[in-house]
C-alpha positions in Angstrom: 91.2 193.5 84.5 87.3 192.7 85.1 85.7 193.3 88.5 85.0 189.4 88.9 88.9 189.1 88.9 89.6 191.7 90.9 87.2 190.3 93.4 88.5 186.6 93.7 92.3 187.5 93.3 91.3 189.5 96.6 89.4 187.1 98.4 92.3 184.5 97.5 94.5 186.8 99.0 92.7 187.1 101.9 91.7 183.7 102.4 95.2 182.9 102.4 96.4 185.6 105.1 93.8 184.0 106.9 95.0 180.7 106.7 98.5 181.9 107.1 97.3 183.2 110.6 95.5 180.5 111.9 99.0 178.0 110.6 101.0 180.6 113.0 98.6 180.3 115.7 98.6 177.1 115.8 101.7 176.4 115.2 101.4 174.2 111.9 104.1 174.9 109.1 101.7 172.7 106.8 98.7 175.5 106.6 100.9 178.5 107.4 103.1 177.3 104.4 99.4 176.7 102.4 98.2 180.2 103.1 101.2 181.7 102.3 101.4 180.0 98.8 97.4 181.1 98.2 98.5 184.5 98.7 101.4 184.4 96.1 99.2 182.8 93.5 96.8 185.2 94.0 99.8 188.1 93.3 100.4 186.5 90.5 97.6 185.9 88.6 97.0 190.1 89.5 100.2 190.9 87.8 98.9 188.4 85.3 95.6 190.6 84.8 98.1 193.9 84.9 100.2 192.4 82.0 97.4 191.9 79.8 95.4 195.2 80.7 98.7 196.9 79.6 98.8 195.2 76.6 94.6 196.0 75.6 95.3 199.9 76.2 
């Protein structure tokens, strides 16, 4: 897994908890629901980058 993905599944993930945050704090399912999707796509695509570094070794 290169650095450069490394560094924007992070960011995703935390742009997401962030979102997820604000949704709760303001009480809106829509964003909450947004943020909390951000940060599954962004587990994914690093099991993704796991899967494939497995395979290279």
């Amino acid at each position: 897994m290169g650095i450069d993905d490394k560094i924007d599944n992070a960011s995703e993930n935390a742009a997401g908890k962030i979102k997820e945050g604000l949704g709760r704090a303001t009480d809106d399912e829509r964003i909450e629901a947004e943020g909390r999707n951000e940060q599954a796509n962004a587990n994914l695509k690093q099991a993704g980058e796991k899967v494939k570094d497995a395979f290279k070794s």
